[in-house]
VOPAGU-2260 file (C-alpha; in pm, 1 decimal, decimal comma):
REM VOPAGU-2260
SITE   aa  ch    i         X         Y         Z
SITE  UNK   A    0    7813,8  -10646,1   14411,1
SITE  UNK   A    1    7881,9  -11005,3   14552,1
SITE  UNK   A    2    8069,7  -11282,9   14407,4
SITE  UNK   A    3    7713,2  -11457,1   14300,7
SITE  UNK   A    4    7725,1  -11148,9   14089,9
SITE  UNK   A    5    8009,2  -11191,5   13965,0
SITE  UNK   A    6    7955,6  -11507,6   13832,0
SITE  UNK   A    7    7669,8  -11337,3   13635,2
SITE  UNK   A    8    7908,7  -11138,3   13505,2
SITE  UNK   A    9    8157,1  -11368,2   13383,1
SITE  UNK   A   10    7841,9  -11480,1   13195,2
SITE  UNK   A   11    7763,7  -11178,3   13028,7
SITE  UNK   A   12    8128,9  -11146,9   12928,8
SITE  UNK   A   13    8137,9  -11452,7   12749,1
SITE  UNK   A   14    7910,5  -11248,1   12488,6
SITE  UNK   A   15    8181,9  -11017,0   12443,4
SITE  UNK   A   16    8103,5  -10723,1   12630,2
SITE  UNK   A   17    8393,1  -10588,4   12804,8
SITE  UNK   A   18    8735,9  -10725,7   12946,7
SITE  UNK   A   19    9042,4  -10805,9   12775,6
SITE  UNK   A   20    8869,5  -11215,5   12701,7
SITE  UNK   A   21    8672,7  -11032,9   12463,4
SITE  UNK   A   22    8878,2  -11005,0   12224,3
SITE  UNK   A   23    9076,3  -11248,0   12025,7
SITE  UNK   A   24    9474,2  -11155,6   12036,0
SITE  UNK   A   25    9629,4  -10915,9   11844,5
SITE  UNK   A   26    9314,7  -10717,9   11787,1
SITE  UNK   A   27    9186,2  -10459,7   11987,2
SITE  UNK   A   28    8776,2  -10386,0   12034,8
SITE  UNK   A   29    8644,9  -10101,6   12127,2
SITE  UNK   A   30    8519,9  -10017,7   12539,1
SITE  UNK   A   31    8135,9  -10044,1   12524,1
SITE  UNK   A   32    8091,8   -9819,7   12805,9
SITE  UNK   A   33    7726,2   -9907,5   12813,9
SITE  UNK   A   34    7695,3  -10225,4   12814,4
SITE  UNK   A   35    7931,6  -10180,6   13151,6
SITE  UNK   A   36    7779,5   -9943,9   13346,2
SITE  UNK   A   37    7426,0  -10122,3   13224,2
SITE  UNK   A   38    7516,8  -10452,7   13343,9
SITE  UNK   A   39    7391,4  -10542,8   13720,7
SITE  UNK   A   40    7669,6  -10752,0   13801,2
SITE  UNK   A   41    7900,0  -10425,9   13755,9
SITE  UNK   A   42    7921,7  -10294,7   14125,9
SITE  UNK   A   43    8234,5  -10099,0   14136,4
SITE  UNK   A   44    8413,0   -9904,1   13862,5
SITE  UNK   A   45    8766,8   -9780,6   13958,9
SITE  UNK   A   46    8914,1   -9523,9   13751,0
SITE  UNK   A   47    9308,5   -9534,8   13742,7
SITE  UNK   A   48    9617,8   -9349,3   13586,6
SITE  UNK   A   49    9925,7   -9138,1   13614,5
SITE  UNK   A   50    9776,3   -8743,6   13751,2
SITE  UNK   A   51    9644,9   -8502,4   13482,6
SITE  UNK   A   52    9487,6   -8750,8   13233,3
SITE  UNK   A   53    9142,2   -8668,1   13320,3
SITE  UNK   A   54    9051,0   -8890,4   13617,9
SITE  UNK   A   55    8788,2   -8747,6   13752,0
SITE  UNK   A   56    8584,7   -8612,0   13470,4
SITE  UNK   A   57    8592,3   -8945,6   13332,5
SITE  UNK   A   58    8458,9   -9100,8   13690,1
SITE  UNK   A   59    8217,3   -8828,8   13695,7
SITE  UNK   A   60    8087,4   -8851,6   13337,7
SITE  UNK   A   61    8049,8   -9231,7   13389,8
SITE  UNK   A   62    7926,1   -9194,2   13716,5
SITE  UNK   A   63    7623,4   -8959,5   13542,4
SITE  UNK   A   64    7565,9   -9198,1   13276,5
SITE  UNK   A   65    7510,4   -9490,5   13489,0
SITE  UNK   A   66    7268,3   -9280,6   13693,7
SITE  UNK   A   67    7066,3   -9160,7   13356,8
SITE  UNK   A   68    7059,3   -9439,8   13259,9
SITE  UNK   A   69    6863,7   -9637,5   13568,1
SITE  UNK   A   70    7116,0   -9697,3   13833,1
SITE  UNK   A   71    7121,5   -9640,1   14225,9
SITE  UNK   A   72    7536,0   -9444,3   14206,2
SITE  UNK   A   73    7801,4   -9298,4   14408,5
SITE  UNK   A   74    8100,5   -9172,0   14294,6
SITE  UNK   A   75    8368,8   -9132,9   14551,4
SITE  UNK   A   76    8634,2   -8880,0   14446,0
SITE  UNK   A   77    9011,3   -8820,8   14630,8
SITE  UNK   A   78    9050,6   -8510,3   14406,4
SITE  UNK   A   79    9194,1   -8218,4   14611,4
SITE  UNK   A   80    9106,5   -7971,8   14347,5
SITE  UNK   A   81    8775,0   -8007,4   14400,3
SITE  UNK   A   82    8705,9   -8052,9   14056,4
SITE  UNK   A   83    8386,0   -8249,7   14078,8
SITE  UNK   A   84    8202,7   -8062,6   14305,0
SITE  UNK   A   85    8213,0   -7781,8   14034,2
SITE  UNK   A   86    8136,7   -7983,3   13752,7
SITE  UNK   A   87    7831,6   -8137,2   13955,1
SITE  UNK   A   88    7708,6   -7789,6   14065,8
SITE  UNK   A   89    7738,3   -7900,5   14493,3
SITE  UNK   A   90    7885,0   -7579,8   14672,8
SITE  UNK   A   91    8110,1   -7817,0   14832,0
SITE  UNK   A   92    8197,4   -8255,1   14893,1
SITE  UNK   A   93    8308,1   -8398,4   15215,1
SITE  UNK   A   94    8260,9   -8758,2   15365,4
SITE  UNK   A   95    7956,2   -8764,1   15310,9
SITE  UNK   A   96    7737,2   -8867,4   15020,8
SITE  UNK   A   97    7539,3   -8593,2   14851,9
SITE  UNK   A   98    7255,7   -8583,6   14650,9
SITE  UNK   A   99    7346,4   -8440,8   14279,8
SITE  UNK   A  100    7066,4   -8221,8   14183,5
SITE  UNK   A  101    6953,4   -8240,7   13816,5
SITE  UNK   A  102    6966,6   -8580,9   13748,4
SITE  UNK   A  103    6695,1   -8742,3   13467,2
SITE  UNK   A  104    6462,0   -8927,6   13683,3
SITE  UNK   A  105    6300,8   -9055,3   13380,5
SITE  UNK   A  106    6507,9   -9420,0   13407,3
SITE  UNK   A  107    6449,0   -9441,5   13804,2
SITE  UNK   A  108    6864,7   -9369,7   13864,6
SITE  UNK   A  109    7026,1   -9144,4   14141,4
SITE  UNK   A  110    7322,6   -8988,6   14179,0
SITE  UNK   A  111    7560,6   -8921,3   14501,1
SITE  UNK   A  112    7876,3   -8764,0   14523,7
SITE  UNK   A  113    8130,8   -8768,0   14803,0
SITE  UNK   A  114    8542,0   -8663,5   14823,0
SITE  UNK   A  115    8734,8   -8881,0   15051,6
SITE  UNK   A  116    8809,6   -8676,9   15390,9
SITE  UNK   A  117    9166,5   -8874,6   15465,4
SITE  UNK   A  118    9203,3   -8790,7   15859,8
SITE  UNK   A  119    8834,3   -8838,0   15910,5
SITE  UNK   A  120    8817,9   -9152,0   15734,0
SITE  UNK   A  121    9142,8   -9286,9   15963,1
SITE  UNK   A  122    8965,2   -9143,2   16259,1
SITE  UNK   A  123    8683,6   -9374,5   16165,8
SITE  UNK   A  124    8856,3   -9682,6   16147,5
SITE  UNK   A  125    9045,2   -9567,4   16483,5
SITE  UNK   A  126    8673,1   -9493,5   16683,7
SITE  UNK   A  127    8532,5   -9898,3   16541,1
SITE  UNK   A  128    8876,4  -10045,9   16620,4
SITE  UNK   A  129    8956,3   -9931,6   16918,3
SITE  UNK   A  130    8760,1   -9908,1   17304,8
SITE  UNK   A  131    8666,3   -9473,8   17358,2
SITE  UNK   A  132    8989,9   -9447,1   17579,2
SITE  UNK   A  133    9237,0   -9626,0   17341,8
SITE  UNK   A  134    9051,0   -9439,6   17050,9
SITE  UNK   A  135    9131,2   -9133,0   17266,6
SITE  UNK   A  136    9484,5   -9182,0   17316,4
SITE  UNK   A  137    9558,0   -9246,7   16976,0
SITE  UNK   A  138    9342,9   -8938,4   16811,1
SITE  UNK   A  139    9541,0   -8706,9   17029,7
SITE  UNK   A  140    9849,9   -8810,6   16965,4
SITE  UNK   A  141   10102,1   -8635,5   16748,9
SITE  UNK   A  142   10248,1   -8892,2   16590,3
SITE  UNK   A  143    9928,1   -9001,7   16452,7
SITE  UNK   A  144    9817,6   -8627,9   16352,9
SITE  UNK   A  145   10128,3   -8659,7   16104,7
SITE  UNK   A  146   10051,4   -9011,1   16014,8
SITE  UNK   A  147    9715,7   -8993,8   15953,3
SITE  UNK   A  148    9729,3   -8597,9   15721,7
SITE  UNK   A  149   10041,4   -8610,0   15544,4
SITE  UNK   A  150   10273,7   -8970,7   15554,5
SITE  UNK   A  151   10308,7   -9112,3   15176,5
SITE  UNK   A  152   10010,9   -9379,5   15100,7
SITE  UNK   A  153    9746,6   -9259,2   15333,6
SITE  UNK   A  154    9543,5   -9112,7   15105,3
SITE  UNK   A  155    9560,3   -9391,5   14911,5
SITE  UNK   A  156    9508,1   -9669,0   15160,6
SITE  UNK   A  157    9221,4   -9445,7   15293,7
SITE  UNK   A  158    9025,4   -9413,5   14958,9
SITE  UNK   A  159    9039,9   -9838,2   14962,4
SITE  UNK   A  160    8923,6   -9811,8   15358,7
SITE  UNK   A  161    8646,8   -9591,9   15231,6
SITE  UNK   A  162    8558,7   -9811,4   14915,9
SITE  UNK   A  163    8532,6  -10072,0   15168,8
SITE  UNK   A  164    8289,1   -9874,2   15418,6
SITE  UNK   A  165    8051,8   -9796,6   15110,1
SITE  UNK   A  166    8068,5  -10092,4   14990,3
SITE  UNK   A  167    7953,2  -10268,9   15323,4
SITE  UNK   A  168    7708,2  -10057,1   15388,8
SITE  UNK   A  169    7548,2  -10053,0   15046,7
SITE  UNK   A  170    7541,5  -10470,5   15086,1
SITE  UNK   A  171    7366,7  -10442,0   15417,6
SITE  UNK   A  172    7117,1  -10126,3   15346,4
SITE  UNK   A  173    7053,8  -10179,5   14949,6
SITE  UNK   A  174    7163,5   -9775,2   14931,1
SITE  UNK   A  175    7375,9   -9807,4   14603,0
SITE  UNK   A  176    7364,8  -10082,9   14335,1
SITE  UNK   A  177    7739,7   -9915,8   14126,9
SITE  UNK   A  178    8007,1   -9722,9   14352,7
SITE  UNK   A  179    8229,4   -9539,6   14077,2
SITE  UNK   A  180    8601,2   -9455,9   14250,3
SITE  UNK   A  181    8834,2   -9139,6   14154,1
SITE  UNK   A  182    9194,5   -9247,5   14233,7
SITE  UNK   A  183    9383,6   -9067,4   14401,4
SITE  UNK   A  184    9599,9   -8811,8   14142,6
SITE  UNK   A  185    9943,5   -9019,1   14227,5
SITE  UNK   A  186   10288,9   -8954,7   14075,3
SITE  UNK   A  187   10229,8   -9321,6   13996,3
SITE  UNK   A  188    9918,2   -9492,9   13935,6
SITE  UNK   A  189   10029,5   -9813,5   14118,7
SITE  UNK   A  190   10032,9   -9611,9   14453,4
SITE  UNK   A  191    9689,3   -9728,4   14484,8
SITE  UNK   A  192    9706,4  -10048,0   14457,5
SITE  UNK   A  193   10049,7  -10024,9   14653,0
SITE  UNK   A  194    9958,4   -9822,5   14981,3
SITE  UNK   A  195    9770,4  -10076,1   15171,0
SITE  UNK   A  196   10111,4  -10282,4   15225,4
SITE  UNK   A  197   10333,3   -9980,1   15215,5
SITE  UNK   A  198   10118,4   -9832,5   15517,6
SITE  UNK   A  199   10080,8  -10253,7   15672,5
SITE  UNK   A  200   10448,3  -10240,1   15661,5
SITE  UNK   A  201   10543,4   -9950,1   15819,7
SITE  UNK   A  202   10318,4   -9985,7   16137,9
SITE  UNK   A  203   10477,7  -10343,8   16105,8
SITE  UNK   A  204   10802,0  -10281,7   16038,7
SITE  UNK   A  205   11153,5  -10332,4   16235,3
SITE  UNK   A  206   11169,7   -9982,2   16416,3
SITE  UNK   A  207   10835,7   -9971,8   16503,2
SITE  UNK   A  208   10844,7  -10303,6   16684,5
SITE  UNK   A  209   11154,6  -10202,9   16831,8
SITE  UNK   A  210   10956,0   -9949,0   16988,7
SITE  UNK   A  211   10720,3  -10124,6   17061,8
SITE  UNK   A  212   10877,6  -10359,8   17285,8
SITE  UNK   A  213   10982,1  -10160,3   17597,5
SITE  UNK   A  214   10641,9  -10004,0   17567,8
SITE  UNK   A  215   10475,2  -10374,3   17613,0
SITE  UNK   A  216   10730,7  -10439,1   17888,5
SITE  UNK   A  217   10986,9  -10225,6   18007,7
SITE  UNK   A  218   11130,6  -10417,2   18334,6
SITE  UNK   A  219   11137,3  -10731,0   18108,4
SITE  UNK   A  220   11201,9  -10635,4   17755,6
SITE  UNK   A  221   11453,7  -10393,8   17817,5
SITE  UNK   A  222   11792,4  -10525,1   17740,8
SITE  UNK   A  223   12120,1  -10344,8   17726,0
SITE  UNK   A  224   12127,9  -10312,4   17350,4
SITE  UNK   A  225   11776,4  -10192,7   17341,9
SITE  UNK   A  226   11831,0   -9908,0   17656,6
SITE  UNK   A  227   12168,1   -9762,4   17418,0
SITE  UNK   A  228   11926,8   -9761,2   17104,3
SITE  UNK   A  229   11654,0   -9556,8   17317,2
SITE  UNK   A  230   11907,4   -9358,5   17505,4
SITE  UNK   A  231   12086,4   -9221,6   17149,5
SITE  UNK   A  232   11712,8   -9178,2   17018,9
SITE  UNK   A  233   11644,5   -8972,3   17345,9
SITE  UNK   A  234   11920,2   -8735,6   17233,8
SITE  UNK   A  235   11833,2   -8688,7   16952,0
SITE  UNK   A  236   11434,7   -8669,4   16901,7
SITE  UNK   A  237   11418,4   -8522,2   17299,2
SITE  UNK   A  238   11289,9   -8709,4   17576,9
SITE  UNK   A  239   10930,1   -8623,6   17469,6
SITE  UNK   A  240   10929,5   -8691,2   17114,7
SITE  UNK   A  241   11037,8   -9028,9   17212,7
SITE  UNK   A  242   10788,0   -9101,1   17471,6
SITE  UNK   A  243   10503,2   -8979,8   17252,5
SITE  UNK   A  244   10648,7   -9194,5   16950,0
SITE  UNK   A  245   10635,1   -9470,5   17217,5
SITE  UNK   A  246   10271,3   -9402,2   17326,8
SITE  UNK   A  247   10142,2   -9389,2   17000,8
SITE  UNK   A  248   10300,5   -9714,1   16881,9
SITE  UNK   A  249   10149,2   -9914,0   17238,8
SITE  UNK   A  250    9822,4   -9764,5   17133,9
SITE  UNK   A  251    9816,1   -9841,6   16741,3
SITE  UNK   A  252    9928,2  -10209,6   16808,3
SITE  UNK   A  253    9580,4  -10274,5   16969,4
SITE  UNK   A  254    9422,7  -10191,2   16663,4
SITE  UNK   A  255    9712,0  -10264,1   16408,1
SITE  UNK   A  256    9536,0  -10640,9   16320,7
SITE  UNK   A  257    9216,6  -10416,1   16177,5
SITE  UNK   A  258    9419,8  -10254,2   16008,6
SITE  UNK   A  259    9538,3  -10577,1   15776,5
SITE  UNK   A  260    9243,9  -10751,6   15795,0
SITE  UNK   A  261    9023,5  -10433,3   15646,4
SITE  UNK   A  262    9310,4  -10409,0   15356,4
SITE  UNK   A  263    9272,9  -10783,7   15286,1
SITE  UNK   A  264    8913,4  -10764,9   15252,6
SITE  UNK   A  265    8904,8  -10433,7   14993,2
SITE  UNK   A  266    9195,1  -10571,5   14833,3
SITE  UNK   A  267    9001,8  -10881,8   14735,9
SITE  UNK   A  268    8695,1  -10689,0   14721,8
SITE  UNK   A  269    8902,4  -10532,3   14413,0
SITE  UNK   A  270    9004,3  -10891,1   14255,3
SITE  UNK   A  271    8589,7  -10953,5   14291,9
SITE  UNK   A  272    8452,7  -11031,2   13914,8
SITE  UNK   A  273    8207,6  -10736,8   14041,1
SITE  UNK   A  274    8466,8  -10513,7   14008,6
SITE  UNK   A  275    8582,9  -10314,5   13696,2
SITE  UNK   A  276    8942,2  -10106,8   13662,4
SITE  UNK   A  277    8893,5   -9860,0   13389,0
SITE  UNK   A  278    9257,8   -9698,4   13305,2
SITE  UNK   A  279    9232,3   -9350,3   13200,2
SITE  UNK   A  280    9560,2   -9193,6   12980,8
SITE  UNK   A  281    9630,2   -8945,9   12781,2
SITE  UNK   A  282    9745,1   -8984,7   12405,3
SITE  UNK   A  283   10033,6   -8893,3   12529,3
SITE  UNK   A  284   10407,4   -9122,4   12584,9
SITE  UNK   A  285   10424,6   -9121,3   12935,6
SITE  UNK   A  286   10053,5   -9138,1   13010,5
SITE  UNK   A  287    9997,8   -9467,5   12795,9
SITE  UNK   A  288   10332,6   -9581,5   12950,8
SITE  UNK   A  289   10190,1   -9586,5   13267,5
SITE  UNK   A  290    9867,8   -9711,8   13185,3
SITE  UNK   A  291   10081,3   -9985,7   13040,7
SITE  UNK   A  292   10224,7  -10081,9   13363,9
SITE  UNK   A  293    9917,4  -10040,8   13530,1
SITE  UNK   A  294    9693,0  -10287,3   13277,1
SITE  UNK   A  295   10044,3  -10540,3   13335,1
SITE  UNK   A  296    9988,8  -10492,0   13724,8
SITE  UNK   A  297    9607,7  -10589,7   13694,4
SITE  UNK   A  298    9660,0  -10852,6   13497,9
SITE  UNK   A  299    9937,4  -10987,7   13714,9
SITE  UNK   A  300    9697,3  -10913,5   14051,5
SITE  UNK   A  301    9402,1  -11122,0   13910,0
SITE  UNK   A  302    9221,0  -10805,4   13887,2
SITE  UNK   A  303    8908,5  -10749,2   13649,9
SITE  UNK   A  304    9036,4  -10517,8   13339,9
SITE  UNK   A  305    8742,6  -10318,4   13170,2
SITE  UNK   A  306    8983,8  -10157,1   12914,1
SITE  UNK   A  307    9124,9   -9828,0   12881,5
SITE  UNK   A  308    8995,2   -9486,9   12786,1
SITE  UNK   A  309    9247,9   -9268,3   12605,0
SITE  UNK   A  310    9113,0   -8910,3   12665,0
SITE  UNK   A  311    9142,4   -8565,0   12507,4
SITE  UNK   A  312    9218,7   -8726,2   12172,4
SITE  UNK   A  313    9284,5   -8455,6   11856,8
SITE  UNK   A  314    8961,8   -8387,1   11751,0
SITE  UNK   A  315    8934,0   -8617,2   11371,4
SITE  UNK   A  316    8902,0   -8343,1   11073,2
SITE  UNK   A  317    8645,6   -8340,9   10844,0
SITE  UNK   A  318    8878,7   -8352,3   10545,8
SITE  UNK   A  319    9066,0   -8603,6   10401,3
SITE  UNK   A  320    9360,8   -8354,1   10317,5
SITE  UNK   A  321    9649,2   -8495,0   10421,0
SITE  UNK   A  322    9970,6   -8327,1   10625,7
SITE  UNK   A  323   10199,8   -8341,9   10284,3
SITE  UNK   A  324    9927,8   -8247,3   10073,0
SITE  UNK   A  325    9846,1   -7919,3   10297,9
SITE  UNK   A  326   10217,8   -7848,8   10309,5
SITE  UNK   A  327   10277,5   -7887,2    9971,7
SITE  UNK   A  328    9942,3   -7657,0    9909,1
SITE  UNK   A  329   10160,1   -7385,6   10176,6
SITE  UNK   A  330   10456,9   -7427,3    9954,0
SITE  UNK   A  331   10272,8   -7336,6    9634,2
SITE  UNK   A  332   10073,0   -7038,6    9768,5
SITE  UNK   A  333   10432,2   -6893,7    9894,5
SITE  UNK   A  334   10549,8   -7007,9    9558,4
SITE  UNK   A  335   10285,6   -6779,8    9413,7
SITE  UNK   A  336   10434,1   -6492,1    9559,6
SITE  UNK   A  337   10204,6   -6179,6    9678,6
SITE  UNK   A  338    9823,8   -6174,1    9519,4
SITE  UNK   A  339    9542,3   -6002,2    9635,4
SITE  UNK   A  340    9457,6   -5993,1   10031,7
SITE  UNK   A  341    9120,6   -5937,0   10073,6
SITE  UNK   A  342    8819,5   -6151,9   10178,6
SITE  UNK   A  343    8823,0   -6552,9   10125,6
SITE  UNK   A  344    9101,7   -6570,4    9873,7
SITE  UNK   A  345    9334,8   -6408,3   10118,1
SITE  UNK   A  346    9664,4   -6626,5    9993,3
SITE  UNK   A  347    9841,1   -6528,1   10367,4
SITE  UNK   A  348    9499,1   -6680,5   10545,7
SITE  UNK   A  349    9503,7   -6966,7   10364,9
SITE  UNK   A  350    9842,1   -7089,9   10446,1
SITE  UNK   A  351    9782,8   -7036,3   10799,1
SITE  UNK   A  352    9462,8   -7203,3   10798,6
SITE  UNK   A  353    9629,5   -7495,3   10619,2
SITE  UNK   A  354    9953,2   -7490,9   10832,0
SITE  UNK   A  355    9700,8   -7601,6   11123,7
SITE  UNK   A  356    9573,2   -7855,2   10929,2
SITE  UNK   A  357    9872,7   -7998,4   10848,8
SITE  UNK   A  358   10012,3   -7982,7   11244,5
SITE  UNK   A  359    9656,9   -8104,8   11361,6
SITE  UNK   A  360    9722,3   -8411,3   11087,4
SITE  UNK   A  361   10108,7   -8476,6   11255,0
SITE  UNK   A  362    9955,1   -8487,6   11595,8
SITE  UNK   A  363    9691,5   -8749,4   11471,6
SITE  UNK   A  364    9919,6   -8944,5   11329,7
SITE  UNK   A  365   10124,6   -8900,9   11616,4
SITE  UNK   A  366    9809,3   -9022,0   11886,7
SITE  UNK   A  367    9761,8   -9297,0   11655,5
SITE  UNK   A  368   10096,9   -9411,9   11629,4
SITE  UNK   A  369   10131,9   -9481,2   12052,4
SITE  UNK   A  370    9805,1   -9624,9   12057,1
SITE  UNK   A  371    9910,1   -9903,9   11802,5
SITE  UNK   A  372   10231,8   -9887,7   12034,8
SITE  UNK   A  373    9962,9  -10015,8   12324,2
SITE  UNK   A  374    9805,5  -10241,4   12123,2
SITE  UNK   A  375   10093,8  -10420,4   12026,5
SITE  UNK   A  376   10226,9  -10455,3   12374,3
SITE  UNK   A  377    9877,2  -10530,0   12526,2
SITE  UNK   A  378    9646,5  -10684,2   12241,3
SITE  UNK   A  379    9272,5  -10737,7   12364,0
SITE  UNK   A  380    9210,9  -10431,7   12583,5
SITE  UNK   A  381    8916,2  -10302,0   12470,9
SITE  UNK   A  382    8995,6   -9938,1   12405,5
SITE  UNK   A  383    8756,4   -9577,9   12410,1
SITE  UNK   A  384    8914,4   -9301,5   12217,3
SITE  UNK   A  385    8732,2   -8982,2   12383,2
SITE  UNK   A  386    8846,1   -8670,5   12136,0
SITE  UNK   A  387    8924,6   -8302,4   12343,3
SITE  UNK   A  388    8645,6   -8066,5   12397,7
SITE  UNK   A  389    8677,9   -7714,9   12258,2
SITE  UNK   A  390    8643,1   -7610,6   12638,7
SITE  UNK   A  391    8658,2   -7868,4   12958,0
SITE  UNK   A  392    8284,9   -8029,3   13017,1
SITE  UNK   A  393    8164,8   -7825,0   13339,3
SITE  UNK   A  394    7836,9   -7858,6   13473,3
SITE  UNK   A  395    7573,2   -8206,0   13429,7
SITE  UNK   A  396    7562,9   -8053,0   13033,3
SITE  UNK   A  397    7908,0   -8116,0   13007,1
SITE  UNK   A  398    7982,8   -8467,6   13194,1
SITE  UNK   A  399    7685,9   -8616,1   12936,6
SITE  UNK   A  400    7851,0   -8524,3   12683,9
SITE  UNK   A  401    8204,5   -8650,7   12770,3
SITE  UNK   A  402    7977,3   -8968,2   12841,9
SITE  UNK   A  403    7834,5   -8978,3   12555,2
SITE  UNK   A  404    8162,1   -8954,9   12396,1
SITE  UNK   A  405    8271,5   -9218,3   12578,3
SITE  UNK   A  406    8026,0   -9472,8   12495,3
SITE  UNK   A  407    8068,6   -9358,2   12120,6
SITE  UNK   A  408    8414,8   -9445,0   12171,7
């Protein structure tokens, strides 16, 4: 997972395996999901896209494959629904990696599973940042209770801080040779690559620091301006609010620089030739939207595009009947007036039956018609098309075969 690697990599992209250089423009080849998850220089696979478009089976599923199919693998999941500990039959994930029973040993592989913990995880980056009574101060303050549960880009910027932790320690103890991430189910798939300066800004921003200054040095700092801004905040948060926000921001500025410097590193960790972004959408026109912006954003970051997976695709027929032809057939049989109703020949079955063929024939047409959309706008990607399951792939059974779906592509 280094940039020696990566260089490997580039290498083995050159013979057209995955990225969006192996294609020529204005064609589109298809994802070979093998060929990725079989290639050493692959370290990290990070699954990304707008909530609800499958996410986490897919990192699962991949995850599972990559294990069957001979490598060391952990897949790190930010899924609140809990989702893969189900489908991976663990009672329940935490921030810890655990072993996923049932694996095929037969290709030497193994398979770990974890789900981000976000206040632990910011508790560990407070305890190695930070001297015990500093650490102390900081854990026990209510400001950064708030902070580190519920403010907007934690999660996110925690899932990179814990990429970044695995990651390190798989480099220095040999534990894991693929990490596959589970983005966190955003409003907007860019919050993950966004949070890490969202969260840098706010602990550096204006208000902060204006805090931050009496705290530092009160008898010096604090000029007339600054003692009516603090005196109209004492009204209104309470002298105690205020001297808590004040604590808290004294405290975090000793371990603020960390803070940056750890983002840096994961961010660039993430432009690393070792790394692959597979965007996950639905056949859907907001889905693929976003996945649009999101393959722009990649492109525009320097960051290594794997292609996208468009999941729970309508299932292809096995006829060749068209949607006009079957509701031209419903047209005639109603034509026909009544006949006989009984068994096979039932006239009243048979339009129904064709009716859904001719809707499941739109809705292809449809699917197919916004992934052209894609193409046009984004020629190159290499692209998976993983059809719906009659019922969602629970259990090791079901994650193989969503993988092997997805390497059939």
């Amino acid at each position: 997972m280094s940039t020696t690697q990566g260089a490997g990599r580039a290498t083995t992209r050159g013979k057209g395996r995955v990225g969006p250089l192996a294609a020529h423009p204005g064609t589109t080849t298809r994802l070979d999901v093998d060929a990725l998850i079989d290639d050493p220089a692959t370290g990290i696979i990070v699954c990304c896209g707008s909530g609800g478009v499958g996410k986490t089976t897919t990192s699962a599923a991949l995850a599972l494959r990559a294990a069957e199919r001979g490598r060391k693998v952990v897949v790190l999941t930010i899924d609140p629904a809990r989702r893969l500990a189900q489908s991976m039959g663990i009672e329940a994930l935490d921030n810890t990696p655990r072993p996923v029973a049932g694996i095929d040993p037969a290709a030497g592989g193994s398979l770990d599973a974890m789900m981000l913990d976000m206040k632990s995880t910011f508790d560990e980056v407070v305890l190695s940042q930070a001297s015990p009574e500093k650490a102390k101060q900081i854990l026990e303050n209510p400001f950064y209770i708030v902070l580190s549960t519920s403010f907007a880009g934690t999660q996110e910027y925690m899932a990179m801080e814990k990429l970044g932790q695995i990651h390190a320690d798989a480099q220095e103890r040999g534990t894991y040779d693929l990490i596959v991430v589970d983005t966190p189910p955003s409003r907007s798939a860019l919050d993950f690559l966004d949070a890490p300066e969202r969260l840098s800004s706010f602990l550096d921003g204006r208000f902060i620091r204006l805090m931050l200054a009496p705290a530092k040095g009160p008898a010096r700092l604090m000029t007339a301006g600054l003692g009516l801004v603090t005196g109209a905040l004492t009204k209104v948060l309470g002298a105690q609010v205020l001297t808590d926000l004040q604590t808290f921001v004294a405290a975090i500025d000793t371990v603020f620089g960390g803070f940056r410097v750890r983002a840096q590193k994961t961010y660039a960790l993430l432009q690393d030739p070792s790394t692959a972004f597979v965007v996950v959408a639905a056949p859907e026109p907001d889905a693929l939207r976003e996945a649009a912006y999101f393959v722009e954003r990649l492109e525009g970051d320097r960051m290594p595009l794997a292609g996208l997976v468009v999941n729970r695709a309508g299932p292809q027929p096995r006829g060749k009947l068209s949607a006009e032809e079957a509701s031209a057939a419903v047209q005639r049989l109603e034509a026909a007036g009544d006949a006989p109703a009984d068994g096979p020949g039932d006239p009243t079955l048979t339009a129904g039956l064709l009716r859904l063929h001719a809707d499941r024939m739109t809705t292809l047409a449809r699917e197919a018609q916004l992934r052209a959309r894609f193409e046009a706008g984004h020629p190159g990607v290499p692209t998976a098309v993983v059809p719906a399951l009659a019922r969602d792939g629970h259990g090791l059974g079901g994650l193989r075969r969503v993988g092997e779906l997805l390497a059939d592509g």
